[in-house]
FIKEMAR-812919 format. One record per atom (N, C-alpha, C): x, y, z; atom name; residue number from 1. Coordinates in pm, whole numbers, plus 50000, padded with zeros to 5 digits. Example, Ala and Ser with C-alpha at 12.3 -4.5 7.8 and 13.67 -1.06 7.14 Angstrom:
# residues 2
    east   north      up   name   resi
   51319   49431   50780      N      1
   51230   49550   50780     CA      1
   51320   49670   50780      C      1
   51285   49775   50708      N      2
   51367   49894   50714     CA      2
   51290   50003   50787      C      2
END
This chain:
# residues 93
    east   north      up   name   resi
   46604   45857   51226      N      1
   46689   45944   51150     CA      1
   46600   46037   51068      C      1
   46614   46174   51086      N      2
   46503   46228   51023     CA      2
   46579   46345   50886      C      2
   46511   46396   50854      N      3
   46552   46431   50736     CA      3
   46722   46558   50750      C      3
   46720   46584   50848      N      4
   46846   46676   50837     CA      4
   46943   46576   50860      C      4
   46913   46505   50945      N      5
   47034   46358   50976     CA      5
   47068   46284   50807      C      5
   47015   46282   50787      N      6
   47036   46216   50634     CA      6
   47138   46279   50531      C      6
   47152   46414   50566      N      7
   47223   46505   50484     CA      7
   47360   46517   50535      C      7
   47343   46466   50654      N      8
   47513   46479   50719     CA      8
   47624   46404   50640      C      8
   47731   46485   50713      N      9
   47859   46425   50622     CA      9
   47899   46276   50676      C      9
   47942   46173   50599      N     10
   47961   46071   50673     CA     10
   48127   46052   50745      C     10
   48148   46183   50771      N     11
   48324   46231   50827     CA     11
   48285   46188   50963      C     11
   48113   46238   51016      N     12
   48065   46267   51145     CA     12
   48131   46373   51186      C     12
   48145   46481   51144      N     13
   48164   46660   51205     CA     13
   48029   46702   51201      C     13
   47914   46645   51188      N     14
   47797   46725   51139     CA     14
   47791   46855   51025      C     14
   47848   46853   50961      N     15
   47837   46958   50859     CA     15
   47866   46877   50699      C     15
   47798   46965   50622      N     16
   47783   46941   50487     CA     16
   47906   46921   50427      C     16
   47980   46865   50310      N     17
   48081   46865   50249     CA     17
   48084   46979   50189      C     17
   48169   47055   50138      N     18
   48178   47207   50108     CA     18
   48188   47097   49963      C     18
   48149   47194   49847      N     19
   48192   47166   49713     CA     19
   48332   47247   49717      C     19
   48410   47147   49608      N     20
   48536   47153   49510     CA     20
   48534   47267   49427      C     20
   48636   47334   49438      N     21
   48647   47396   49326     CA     21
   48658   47331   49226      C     21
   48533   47359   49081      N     22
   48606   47341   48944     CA     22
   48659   47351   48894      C     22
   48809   47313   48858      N     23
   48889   47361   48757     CA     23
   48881   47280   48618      C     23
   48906   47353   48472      N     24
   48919   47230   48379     CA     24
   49083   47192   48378      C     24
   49047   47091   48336      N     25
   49163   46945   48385     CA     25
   49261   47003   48278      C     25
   49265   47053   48107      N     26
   49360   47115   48039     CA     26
   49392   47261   48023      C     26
   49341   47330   48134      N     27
   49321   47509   48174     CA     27
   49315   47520   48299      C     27
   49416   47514   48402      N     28
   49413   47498   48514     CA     28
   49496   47650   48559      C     28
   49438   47754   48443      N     29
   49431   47887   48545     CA     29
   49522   47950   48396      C     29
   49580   47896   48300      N     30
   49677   47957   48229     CA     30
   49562   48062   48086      C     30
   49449   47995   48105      N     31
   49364   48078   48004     CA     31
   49249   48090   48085      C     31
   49234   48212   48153      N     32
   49085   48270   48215     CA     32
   49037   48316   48190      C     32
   48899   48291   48177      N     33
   48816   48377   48102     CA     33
   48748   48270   47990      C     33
   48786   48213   47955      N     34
   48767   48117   47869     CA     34
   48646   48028   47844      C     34
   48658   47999   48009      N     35
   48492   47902   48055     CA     35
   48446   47975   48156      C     35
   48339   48053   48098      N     36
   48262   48117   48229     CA     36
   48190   48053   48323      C     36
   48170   48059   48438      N     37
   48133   47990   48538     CA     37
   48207   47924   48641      C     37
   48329   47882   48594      N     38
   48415   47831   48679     CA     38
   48507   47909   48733      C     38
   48557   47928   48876      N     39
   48628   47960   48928     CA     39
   48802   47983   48862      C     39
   48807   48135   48871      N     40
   48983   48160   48827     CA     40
   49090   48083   48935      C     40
   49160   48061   48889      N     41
   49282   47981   49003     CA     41
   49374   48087   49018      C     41
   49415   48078   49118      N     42
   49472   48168   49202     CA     42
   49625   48187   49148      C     42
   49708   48252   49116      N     43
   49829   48254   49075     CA     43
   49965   48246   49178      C     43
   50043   48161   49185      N     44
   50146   48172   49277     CA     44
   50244   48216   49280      C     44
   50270   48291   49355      N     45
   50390   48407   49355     CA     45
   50491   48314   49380      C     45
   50577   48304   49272      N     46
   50726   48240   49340     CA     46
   50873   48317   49329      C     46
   50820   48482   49353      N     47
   50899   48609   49337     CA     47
   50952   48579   49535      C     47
   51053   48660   49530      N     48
   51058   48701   49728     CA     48
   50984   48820   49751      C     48
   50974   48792   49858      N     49
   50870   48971   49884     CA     49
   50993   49069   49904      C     49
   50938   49166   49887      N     50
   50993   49315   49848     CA     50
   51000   49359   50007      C     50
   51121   49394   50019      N     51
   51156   49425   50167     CA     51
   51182   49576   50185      C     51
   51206   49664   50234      N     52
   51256   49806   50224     CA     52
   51382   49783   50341      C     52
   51478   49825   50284      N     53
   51611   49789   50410     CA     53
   51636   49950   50428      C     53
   51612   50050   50371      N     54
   51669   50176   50370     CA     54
   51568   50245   50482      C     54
   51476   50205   50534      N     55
   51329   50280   50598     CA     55
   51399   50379   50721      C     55
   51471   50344   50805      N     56
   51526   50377   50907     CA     56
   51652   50514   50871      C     56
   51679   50483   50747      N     57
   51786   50573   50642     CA     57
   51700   50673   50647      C     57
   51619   50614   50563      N     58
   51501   50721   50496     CA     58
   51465   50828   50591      C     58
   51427   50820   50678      N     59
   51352   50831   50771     CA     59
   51485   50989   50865      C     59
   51600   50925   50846      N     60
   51708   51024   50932     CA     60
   51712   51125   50831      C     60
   51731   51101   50715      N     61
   51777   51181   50573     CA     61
   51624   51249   50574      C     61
   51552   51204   50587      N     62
   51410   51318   50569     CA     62
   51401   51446   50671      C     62
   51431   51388   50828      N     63
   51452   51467   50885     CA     63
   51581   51544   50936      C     63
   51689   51515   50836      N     64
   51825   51604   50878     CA     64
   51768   51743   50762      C     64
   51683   51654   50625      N     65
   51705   51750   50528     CA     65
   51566   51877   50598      C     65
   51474   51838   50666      N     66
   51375   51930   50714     CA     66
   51478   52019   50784      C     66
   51539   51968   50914      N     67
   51631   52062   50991     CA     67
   51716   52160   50890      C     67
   51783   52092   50828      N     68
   51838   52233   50677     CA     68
   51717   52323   50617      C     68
   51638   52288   50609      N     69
   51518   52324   50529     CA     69
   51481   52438   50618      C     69
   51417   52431   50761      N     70
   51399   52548   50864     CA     70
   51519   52594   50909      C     70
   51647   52578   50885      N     71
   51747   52670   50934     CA     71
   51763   52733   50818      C     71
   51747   52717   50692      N     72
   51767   52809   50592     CA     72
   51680   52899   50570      C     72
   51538   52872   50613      N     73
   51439   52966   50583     CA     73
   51434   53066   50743      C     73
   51514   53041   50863      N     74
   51526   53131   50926     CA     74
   51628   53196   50900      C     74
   51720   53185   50842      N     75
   51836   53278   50826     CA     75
   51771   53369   50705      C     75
   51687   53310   50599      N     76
   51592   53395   50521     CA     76
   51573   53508   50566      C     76
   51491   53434   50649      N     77
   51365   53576   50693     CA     77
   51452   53647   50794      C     77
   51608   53576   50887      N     78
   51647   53714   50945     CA     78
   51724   53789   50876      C     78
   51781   53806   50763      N     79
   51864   53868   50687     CA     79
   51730   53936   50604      C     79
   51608   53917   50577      N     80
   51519   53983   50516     CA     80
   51473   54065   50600      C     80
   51455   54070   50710      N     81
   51433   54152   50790     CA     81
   51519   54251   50888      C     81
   51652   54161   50851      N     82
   51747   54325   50908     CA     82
   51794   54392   50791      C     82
   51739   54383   50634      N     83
   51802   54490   50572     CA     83
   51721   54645   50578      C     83
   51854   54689   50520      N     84
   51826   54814   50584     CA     84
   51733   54917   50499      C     84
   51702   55017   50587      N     85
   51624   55070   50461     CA     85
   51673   55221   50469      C     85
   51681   55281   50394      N     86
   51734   55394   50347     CA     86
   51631   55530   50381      C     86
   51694   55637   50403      N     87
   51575   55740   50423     CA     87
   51571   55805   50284      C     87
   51447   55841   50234      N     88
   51451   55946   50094     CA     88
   51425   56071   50163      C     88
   51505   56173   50072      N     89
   51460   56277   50078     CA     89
   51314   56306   50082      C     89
   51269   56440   50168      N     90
   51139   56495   50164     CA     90
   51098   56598   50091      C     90
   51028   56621   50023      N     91
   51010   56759   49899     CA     91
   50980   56857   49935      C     91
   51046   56946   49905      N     92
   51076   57067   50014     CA     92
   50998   57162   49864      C     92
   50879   57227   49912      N     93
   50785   57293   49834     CA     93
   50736   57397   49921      C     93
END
């Protein structure tokens, strides 16, 4: 048995035991910052996740309002461009 054999885990996976996280036993994440060196604990969400149900809504309403958006700016520019323009007099000198 030579010296790397000696270090094995006695699970027999051949690999080292990972170290534990430290936590302290009366601060188990509610004051961090407190003891430097030790690992923050992770906080658990016990909210529901945030879903979007409207996306598919969204999504028609964005593009009905574009389609209004370019039919208004072509009726713009064709009513800006068929007005009329007037002749002025020429100065008769």
């Amino acid at each position: 048995m030579g010296r790397k054999d000696a270090r094995r885990n006695p699970g027999g996976n051949g690999l080292l035991p990972q170290p534990q996280p430290r936590y302290h036993p009366r601060c188990p994440g509610d004051c961090p910052g407190l003891l430097p060196g030790l690992p923050l604990a992770q906080p658990v969400s016990l909210m529901e996740p945030i879903v979007d149900t409207f996306l598919i809504g969204r999504f028609i309403l964005l593009a009905v309002m574009s389609l209004v958006f370019l039919g208004c700016l072509f009726l713009f520019l064709i009513f800006h461009l068929m007005e009329p323009v007037f002749a002025k007099p020429l100065h008769s000198s």
